[in-house]
C-alpha atoms as one frame of an Amber mdcrd trajectory, in Angstrom:
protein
   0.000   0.000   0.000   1.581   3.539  -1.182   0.902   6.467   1.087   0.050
   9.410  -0.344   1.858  12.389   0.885  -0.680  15.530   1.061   0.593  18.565
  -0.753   0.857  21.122   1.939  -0.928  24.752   1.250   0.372  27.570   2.734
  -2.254  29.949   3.851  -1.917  33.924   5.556  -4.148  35.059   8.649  -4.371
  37.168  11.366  -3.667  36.978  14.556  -5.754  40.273  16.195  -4.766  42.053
  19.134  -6.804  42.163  22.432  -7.418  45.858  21.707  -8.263  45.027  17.826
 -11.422  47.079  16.759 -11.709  44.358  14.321 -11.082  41.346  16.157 -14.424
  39.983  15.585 -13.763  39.937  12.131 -11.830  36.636  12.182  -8.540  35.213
  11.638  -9.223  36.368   7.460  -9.521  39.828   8.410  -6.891  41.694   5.627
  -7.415  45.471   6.489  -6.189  45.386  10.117  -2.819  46.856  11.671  -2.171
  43.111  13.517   0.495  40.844  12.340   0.461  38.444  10.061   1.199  34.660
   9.778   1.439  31.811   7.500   0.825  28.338   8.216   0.921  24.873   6.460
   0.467  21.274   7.596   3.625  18.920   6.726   3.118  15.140   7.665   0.755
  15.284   9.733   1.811  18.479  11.665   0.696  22.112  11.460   3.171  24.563
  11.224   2.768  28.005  12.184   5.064  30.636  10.854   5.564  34.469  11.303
   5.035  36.328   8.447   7.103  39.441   9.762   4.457  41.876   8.676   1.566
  43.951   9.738   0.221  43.735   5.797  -1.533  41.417   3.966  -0.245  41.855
   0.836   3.330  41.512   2.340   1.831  38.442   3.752   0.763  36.516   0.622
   3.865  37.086  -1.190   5.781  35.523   1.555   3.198  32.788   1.302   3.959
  32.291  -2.054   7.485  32.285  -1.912   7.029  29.503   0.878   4.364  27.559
  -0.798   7.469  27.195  -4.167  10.077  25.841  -1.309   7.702  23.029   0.351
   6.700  22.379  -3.495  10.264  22.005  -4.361  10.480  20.042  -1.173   8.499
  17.372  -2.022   9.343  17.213  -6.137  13.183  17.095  -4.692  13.497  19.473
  -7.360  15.272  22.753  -6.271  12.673  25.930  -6.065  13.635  28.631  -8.768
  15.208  31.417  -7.587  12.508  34.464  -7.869  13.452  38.392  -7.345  11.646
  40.011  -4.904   9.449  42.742  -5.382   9.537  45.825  -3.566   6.635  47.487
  -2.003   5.552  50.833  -3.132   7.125  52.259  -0.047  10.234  50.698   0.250
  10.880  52.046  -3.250  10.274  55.430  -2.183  13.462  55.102   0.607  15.568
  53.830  -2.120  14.611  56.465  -4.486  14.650  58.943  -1.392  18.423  57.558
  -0.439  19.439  57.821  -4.297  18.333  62.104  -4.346  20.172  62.096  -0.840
  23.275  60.645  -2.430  23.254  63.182  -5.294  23.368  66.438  -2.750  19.770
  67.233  -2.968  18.752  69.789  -0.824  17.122  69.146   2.598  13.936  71.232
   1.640  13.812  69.128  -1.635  14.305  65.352   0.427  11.221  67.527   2.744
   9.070  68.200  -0.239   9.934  64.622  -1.908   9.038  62.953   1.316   5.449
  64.668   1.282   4.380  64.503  -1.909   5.329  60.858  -2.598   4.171  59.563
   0.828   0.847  61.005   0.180   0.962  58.678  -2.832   1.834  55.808  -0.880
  -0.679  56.514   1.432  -3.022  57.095  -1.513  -2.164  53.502  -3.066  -2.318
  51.727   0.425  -6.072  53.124   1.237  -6.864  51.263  -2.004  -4.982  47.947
  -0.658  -2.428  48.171  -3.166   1.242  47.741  -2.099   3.596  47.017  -5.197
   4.520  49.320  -8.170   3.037  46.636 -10.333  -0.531  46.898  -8.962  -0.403
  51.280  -9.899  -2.428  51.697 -13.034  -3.214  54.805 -14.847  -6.621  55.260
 -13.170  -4.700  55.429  -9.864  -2.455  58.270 -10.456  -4.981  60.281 -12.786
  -7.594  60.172  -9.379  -4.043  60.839  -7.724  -3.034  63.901  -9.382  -7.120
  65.336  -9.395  -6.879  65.295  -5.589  -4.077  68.094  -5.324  -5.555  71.493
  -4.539  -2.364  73.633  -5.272  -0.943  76.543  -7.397  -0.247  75.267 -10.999
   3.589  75.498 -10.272   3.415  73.524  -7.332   1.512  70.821  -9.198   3.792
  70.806 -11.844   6.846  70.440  -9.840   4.522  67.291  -7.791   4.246  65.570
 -10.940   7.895  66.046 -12.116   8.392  64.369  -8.762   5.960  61.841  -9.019
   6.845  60.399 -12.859  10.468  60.192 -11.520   9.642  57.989  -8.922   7.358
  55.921 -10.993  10.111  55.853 -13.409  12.436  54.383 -11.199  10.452  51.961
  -9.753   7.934  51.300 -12.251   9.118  48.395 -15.465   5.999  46.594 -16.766
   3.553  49.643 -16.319   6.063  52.207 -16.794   4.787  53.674 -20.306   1.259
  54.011 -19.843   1.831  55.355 -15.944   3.958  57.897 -17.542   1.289  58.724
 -20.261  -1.461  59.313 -17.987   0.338  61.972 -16.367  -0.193  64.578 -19.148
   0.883  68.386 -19.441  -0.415  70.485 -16.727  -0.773  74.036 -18.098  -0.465
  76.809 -15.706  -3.203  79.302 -15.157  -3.062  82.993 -16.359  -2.603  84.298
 -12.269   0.863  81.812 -12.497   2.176  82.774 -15.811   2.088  86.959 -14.348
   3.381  85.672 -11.059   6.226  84.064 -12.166   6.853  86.968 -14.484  10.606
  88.563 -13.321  10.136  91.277 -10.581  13.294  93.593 -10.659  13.667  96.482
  -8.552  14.201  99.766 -10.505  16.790 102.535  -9.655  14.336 103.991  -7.350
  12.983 101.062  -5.579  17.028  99.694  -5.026  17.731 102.836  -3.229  14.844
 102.431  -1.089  15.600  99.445  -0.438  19.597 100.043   0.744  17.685 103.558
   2.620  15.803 101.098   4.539  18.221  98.456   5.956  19.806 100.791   8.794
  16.024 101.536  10.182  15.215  97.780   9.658  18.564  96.905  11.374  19.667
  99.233  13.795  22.803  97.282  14.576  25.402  98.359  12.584  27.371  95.243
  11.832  23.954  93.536  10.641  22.989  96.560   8.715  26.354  96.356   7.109
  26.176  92.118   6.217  22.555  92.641   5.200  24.045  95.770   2.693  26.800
  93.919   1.790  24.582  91.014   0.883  21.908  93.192  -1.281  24.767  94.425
  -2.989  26.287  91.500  -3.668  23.099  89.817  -5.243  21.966  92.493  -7.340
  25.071  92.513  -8.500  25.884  89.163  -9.501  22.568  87.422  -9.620  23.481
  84.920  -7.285  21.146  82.438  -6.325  20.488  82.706  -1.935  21.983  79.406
  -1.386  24.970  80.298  -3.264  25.307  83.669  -1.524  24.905  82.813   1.772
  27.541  79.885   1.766  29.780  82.026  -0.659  33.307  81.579   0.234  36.306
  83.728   0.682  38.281  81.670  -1.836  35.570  82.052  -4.076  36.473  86.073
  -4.509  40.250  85.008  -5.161  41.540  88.081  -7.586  38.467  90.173  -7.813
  36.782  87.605  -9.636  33.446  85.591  -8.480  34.271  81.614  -9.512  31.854
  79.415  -8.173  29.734  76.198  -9.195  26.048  76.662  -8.884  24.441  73.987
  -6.202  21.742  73.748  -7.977  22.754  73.098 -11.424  26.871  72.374 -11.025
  27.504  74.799 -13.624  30.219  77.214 -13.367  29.788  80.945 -12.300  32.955
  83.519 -13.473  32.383  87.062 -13.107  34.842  89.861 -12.584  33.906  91.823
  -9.917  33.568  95.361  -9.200  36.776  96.722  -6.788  34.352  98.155  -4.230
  31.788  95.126  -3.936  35.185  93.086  -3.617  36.352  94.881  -0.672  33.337
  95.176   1.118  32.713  91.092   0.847  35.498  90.865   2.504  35.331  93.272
   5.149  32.238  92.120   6.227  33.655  88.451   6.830  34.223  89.526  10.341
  37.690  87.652  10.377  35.613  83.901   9.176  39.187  82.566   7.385  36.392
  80.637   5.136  32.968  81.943   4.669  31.383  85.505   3.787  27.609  84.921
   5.087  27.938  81.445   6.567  29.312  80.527   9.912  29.450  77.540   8.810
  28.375  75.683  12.373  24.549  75.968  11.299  22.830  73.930   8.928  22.980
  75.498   5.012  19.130  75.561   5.381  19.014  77.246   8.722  20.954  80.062
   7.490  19.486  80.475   3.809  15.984  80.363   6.032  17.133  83.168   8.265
  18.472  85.359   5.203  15.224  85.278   3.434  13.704  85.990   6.807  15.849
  89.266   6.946  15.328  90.253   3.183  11.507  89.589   3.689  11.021  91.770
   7.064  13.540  94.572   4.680  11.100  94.254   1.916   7.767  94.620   3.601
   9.113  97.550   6.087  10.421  99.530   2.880   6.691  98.423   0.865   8.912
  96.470  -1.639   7.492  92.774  -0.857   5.735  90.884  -3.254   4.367  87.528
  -2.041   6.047  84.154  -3.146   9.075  86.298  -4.587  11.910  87.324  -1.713
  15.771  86.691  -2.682  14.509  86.360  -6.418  14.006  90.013  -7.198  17.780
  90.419  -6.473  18.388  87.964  -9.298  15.910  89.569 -11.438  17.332  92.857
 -11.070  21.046  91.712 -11.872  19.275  90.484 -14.964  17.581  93.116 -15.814
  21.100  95.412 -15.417  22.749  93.217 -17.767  20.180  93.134 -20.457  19.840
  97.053 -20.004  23.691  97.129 -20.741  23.261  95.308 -23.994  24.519  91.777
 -22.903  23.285  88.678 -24.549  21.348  85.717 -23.334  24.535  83.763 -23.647
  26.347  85.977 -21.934  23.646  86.040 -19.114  23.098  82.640 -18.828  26.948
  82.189 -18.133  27.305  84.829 -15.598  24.413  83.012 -13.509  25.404  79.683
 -14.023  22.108  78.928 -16.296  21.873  77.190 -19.646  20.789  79.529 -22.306
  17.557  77.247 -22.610  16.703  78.464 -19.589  17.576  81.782 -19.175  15.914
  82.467 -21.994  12.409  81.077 -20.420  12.784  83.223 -18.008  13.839  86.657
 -18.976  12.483  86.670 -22.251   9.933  89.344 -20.939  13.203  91.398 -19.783
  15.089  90.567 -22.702  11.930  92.178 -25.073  11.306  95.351 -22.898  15.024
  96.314 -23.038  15.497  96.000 -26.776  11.724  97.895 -27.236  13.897 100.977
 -25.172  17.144 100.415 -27.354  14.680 101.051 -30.522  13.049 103.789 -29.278
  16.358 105.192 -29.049  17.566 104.194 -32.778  17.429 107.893 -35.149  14.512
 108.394 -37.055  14.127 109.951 -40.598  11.716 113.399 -40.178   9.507 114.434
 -42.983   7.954 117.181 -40.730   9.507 119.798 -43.307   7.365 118.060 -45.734
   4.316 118.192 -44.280
């Protein structure tokens, strides 16, 4: 007489809590926060086995992978080797460790952490936990939940198509498909227009900084500061953690943080000196101590040119450190410099620049040609 050995099946379920709201559900109960377990009977014994997770999902994949070992078991036939999958959120850390490892900014990692664990979040309230089970319908009803400015949503979906890039193989195309063009509304487009000072509103400006600042040494950082970015165009982060070695022989030589391109400018004598002065004796840094966090002290700046700003009736919401930058621009462009040549001196492709200033770059050569000599015919009249 042959005995028949029974195939074992490997099934997942729940053991609840005292304190489970659900533990009258059962031991089949999927949407609870208890751990999971697996369990089989072998030769006449049951085996019970933790499943090392709180989700059910998690759970049955780790049932599966068990159920091809004891199969293997019994064929004596080893069990193919199969790649595990990872779970919607622990591709988020490694896409989160990957921007970390390229010097992405700590506001950035902040932002990327929000946006994308909302989506994970998202994905789990529908009981989905691998980048396989995302379909288009699922970020479309995604992306129609966001209630912000146009510019913020494009900047979440930038974010959100490279992470679904990187995790995404199978379902990758028609993810990235769904995720159209957002077009910006006509309130964003004039918002995002450039905001230089003029002559007038710069002096104000500089006027205002000792009654904003009655200390003198601040007064003098926060001039040398507004000087030094209307001059040069210099993003905040790469002002505030400018260093001395950076102003070697009058010239500005730095690589932008946020792009890596290079920065060469000669500077004026006068700016020079004053960078310098205002060092107070730091052998390495003009604005930085360089004990803080870079994020800390950019925050603080801003602070300072924001409180400046509104106390000399110069702020414009959502655009602090910028109108610096704009006005440098605008200086340039004034003096008949090219977009090439702008885009070098702030460390911008031309691409780019051009997006930007384009409105600049039009108004200036509109007050060049109103300038150009015109033929009269008034004698003929």
């Amino acid at each position: 007489m042959v005995l028949r050995i029974r195939k074992p099946e490997v099934s997942v379920y729940v053991r609840h809590r005292e304190m489970c709201p659900r533990a009258d559900e059962g031991e089949s109960y999927p949407k609870c926060d208890c751990p999971k377990w697996l369990r089989y009977s072998l030769n006449g014994r049951q085996h019970r086995v933790n499943a090392g997770t709180r989700t059910w999902g998690l759970a049955e994949e780790k049932a599966a992978d068990l159920q091809k070992q004891l199969d293997a078991g019994l064929s004596g036939k080893p069990a193919p080797a199969v790649e595990k999958q990872s779970t919607i959120e622990e591709a988020l850390e490694t896409f989160i460790s990957k921007k970390q490892g390229k010097q992405i900014s700590e506001a950035r990692i902040r932002k990327l952490r929000f946006q994308l664990g909302q989506f994970q979040q998202f994905m789990a309230s529908r009981s989905k936990f691998f980048p396989t089970e995302i379909t288009p319908k699922d970020v479309i009803d995604f992306r129609a939940r966001w209630t912000w400015q146009s510019t913020t949503k494009q900047k979440a979906q930038q974010n959100l198509r490279g992470f679904l890039r990187s995790c995404c193989k199978e379902n990758r195309t028609e993810l990235l498909d769904a995720l159209d063009t957002i077009q910006l509304s006509d309130a964003d487009e004039e918002r995002l227009e450039p905001q230089p000072f003029t002559e007038e509103e710069l002096t104000r400006l500089l006027e205002q900084i000792p009654v904003t600042f009655p200390n003198s040494t601040k007064a003098g950082r926060v001039t040398a500061l507004v000087h030094c970015m209307a001059s040069t165009g210099l993003a905040i982060r790469d002002t505030v953690q400018l260093k001395r070695d950076s102003l070697s022989g009058g010239w500005l030589r730095i690589k932008r943080q946020k792009t890596r391109r290079p920065v060469k400018q000669k500077l004026d004598a006068g700016l020079h000196h004053e960078l310098l002065a205002v060092a107070n004796g730091n052998p390495k840094y003009i604005f930085w101590n360089g004990t803080s966090k870079p994020s800390t002290a950019v925050t603080k700046w801003q602070a300072d040119l924001r409180k400046l700003m509104e106390d000399a009736g110069l702020w414009i919401k959502g655009n602090v450190s910028h109108r610096l930058r704009d006005t440098a621009v605008d200086f340039w462009l004034g003096k008949g410099c090219s977009m090439t040549e702008v885009a070098a001196m702030l460390g911008d492709t031309v691409a780019v620049t051009e997006k930007h200033y384009a409105s600049l770059q039009s108004k200036r050569f509109e007050e060049r040609l109103a300038n150009v000599p015109t033929r009269s015919w008034s004698a003929h009249v």
